[in-house]
N, C-alpha and C positions, 0 to 999 in steps of 0.2 A: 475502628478506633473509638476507645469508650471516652468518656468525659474521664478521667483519672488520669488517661494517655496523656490528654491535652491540657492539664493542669503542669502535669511534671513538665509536659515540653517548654511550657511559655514559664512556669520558674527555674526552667533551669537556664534560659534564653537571657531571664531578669539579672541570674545573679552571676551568666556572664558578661552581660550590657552594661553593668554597674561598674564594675573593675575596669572595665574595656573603656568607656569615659572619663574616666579615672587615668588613665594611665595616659590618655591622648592629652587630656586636661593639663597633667605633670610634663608630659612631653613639650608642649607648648609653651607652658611658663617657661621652662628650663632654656628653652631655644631664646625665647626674651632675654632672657638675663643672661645667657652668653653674650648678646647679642649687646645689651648693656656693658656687660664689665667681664670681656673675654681674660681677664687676670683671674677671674674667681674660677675658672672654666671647673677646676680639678674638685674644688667644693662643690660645686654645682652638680658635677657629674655623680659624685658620690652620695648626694641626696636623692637624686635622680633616680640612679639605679635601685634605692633602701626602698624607694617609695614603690617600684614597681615591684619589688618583690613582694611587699604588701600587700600591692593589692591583688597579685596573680594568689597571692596564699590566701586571700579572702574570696574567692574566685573557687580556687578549691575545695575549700571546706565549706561554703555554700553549697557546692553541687553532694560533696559528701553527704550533708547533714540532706538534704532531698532525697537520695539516693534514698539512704537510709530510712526516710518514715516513709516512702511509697514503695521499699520493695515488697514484693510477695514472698513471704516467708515458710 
């Protein structure tokens, strides 16, 4: 395994770690604030979910854009 293996593997490890705290981060607040003001539940949930799609799509196209400048062409 050459050193360029182990570049791609630990950024691609980063720019799933980054999303992945992110989404636990949102998961948490969101569980607070039900937990505050279970009226809001239906707002809440639907910020909730926007946010996570965000950040799985930043998630993605991190890994694309790696893909992309380390493949062998």
């Amino acid at each position: 395994m050459g050193i360029s293996e182990i570049i791609v593997i630990l950024l691609m490890f980063l720019s799933t770690a980054g999303p992945a705290a992110v989404i636990a981060y949102v998961g948490s607040a969101a569980l607070k604030a039900v937990s505050r003001n279970p009226s809001a539940s239906p707002k809440i949930f639907i910020v909730m979910i926007l946010s996570f799609i965000f950040a799985g799509s930043i998630a993605v196209v991190a890994m694309l854009i790696i893909y992309n400048l380390f493949s062998k062409g």
